[in-house]
C-alpha positions as CSV (number, residue, x, y, z in Angstrom):
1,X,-12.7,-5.5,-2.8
2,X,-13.4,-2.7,-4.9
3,X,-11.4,0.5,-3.6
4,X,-12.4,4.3,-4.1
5,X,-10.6,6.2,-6.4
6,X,-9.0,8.8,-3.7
7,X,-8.1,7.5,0.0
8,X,-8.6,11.9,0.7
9,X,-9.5,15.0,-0.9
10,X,-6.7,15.4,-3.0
11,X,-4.6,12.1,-2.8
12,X,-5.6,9.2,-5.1
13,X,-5.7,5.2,-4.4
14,X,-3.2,5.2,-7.7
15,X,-1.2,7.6,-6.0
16,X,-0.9,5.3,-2.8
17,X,0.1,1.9,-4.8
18,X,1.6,2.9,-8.1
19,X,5.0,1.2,-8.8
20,X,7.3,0.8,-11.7
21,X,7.8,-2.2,-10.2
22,X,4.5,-3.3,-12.6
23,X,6.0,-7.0,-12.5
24,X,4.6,-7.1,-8.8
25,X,0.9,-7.4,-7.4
26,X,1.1,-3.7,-5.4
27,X,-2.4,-4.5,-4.0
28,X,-2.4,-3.2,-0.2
29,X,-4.6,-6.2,1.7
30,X,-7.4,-4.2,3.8
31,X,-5.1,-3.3,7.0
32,X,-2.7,-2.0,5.3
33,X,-5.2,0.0,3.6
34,X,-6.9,1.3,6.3
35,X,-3.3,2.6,7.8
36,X,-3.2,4.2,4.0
37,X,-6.1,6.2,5.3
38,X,-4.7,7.1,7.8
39,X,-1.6,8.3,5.9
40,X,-3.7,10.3,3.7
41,X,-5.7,12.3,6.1
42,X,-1.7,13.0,7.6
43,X,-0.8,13.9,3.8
44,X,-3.9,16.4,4.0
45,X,-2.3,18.0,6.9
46,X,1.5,18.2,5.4
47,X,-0.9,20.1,2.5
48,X,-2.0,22.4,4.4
49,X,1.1,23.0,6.3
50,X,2.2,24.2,2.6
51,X,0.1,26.3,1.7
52,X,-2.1,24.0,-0.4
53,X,0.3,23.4,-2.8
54,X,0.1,20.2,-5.2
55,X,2.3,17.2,-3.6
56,X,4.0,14.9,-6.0
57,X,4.1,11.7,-4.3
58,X,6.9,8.9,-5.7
59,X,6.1,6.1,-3.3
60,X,3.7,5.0,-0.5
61,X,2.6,1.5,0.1
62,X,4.7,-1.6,-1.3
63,X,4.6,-4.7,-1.4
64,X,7.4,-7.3,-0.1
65,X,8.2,-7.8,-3.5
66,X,8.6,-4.4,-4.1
67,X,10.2,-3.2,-1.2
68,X,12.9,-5.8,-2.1
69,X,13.1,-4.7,-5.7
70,X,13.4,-1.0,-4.8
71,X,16.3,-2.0,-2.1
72,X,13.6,-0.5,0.7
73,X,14.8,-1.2,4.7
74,X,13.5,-4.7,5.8
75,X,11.4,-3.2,8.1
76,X,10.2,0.3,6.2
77,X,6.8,1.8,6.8
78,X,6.0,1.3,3.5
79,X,5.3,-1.8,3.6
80,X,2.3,-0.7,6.4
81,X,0.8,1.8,4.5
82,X,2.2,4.6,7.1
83,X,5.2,6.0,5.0
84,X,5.0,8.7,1.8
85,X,7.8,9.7,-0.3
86,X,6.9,13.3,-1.6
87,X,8.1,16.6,-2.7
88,X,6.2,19.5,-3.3
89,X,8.3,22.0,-6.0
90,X,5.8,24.6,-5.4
91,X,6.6,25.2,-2.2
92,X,10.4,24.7,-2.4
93,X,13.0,22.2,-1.6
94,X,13.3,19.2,0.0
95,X,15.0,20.5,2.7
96,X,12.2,23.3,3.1
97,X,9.6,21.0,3.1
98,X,11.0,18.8,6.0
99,X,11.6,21.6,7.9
100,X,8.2,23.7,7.7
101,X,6.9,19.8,8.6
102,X,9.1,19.9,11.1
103,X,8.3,23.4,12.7
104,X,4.7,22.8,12.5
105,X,3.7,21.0,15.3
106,X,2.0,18.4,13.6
107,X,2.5,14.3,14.7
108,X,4.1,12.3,13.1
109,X,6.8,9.0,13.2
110,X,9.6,9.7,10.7
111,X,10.4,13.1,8.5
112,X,13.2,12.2,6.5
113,X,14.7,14.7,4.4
114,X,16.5,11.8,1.8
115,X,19.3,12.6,-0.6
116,X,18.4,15.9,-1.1
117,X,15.7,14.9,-3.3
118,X,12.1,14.1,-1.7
119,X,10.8,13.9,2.1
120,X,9.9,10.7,3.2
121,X,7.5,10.7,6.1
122,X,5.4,8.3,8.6
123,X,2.6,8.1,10.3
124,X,3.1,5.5,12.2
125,X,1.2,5.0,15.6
126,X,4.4,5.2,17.8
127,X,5.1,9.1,16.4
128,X,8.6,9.3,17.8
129,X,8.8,12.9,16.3
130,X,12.1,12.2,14.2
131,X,13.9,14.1,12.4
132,X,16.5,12.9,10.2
133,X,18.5,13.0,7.3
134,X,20.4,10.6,4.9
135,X,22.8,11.7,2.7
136,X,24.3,10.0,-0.9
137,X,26.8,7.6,0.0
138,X,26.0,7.4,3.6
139,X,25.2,4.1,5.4
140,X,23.1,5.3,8.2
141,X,21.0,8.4,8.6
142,X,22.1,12.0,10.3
143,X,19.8,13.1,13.1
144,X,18.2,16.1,12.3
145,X,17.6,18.0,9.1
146,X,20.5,18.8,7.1
């Protein structure tokens, strides 16, 4: 099946399954693409949330394989389409990010502000509203932003 270059306005089908992981087939089959869509149309949101500024995304949907290669949780929402690993240097840190997310009354599953470096968010269908935190070294995540 032949796939359209952007999954939204401003977020690209490379930007959804790009790896350099390049050893594994990255290829989302069509559910998991259609919860991509989904994810992008969230992604549009979290834009706009920031003032329209460019979002650098550094992982969305992977494989098994590449889940496994990258060290990913067994069970991560990236391997459903649902999650995005982002940061958005226009706007500001990390931790600002997460938080304007946070504070904007949009849905979503997971906002994770990870390792200080990038936000990981999903849009998974439960939308638990979560808000966590994970820190270098730690084993398990901090609730809340931090």
């Amino acid at each position: 099946m032949t796939r359209p270059t952007y999954l939204s306005a401003h977020f690209s089908y490379f930007e959804g399954v790009n790896t350099s992981h390049r050893q594994y087939d990255n290829t989302p089959p069509d559910a998991v693409y259609n919860n991509m869509l989904i994810a992008a149309q969230g992604m549009e949101k979290v834009r706009e949330i920031l003032g329209n500024k460019p979002i650098s995304i550094s992982s969305w949907y992977r494989s098994p394989q590449v889940n496994k290669a990258v060290k990913g949780s067994k069970n991560s929402a990236h391997m459903t389409g649902f999650a995005v690993d982002f940061v958005c240097p226009s706007y500001g840190a990390p931790l600002d990010v997460a938080k304007a997310i946070a504070h904007s009354g949009m849905n979503f599953d997971q906002v994770i502000h990870e390792f200080g470096r990038w936000v990981h968010i999903s849009f998974d269908p439960r939308m638990r509203g979560q808000l966590l935190t994970f820190k270098p070294g730690a084993s398990a995540p901090v609730i809340g932003l931090v």
